[in-house]
C-alpha atoms as one frame of an Amber mdcrd trajectory, in Angstrom:
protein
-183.615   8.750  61.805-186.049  10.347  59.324-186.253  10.432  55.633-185.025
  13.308  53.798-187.426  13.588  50.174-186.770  15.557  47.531-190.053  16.387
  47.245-193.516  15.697  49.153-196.928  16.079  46.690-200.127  16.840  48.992
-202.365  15.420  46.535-205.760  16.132  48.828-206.755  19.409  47.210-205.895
  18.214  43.863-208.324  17.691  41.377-208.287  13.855  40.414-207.620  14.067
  36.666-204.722  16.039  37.550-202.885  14.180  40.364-200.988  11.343  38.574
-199.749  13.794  35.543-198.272  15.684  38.511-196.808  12.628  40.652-195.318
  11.567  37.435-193.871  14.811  36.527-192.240  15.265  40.275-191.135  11.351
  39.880-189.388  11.679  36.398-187.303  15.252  37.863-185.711  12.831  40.895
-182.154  11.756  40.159-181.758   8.531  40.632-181.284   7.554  44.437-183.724
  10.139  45.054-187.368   9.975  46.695-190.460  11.902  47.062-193.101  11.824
  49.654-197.077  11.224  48.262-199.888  11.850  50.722-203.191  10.904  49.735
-206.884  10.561  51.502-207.472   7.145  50.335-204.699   4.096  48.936-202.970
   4.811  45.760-202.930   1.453  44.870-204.240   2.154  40.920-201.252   4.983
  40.777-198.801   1.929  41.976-200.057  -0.224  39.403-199.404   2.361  36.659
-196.185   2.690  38.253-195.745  -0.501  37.560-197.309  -0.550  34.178-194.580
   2.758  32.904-191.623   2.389  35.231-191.370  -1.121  35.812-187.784  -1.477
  37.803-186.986   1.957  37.878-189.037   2.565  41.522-189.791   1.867  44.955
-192.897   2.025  46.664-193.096   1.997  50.606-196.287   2.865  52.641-195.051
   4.730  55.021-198.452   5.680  56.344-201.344   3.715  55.649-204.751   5.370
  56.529-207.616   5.125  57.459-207.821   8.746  57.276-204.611   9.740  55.859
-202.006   7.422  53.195-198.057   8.041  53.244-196.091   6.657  50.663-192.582
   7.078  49.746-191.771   6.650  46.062-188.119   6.396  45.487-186.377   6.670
  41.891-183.905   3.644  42.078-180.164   3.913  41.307-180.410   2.183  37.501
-183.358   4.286  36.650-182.599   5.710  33.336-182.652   9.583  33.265-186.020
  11.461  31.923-188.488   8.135  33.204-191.371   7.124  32.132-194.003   9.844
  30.656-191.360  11.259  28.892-193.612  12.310  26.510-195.579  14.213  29.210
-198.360  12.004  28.637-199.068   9.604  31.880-202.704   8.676  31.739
């Protein structure tokens, strides 16, 4: 059975000050039940902390793929989130 995501964000050839305005962005257009696929070079463990720090309840966070080389994560939108999520303001770090 594999995961169907609304969305998968290849955030390798991204510059770094622009990666978690974009994750946000793709996070805050799921609907709620929704998920999107992250892949990274290295852990985005200081992402899932400001996850945690903006959208505290509203996601889920499961390492689907966890390096050395290469990180997987899926980051779901869960069913109570309310609509329009955190960074609303478009500001998210």
């Amino acid at each position: 059975m594999s995961t169907e995501f609304a969305n998968t964000i290849d955030v390798r050839d991204i510059i770094p000050r622009e990666r978690h305005s974009l994750i946000f962005s793709s996070f805050n257009a799921l609907q709620p039940g929704q998920s999107l696929q992250l892949i990274n070079d290295h852990d985005p463990k200081p992402l899932h902390f400001q996850f945690e720090s903006l959208a505290n309840g509203q996601f889920s966070w499961t390492y689907l793929e966890s390096g050395p080389a290469l990180w997987r994560v899926e980051i779901g939108k869960n069913a109570g989130a309310a609509s329009g999520g955190c960074c609303s303001g478009g500001r998210c770090g």
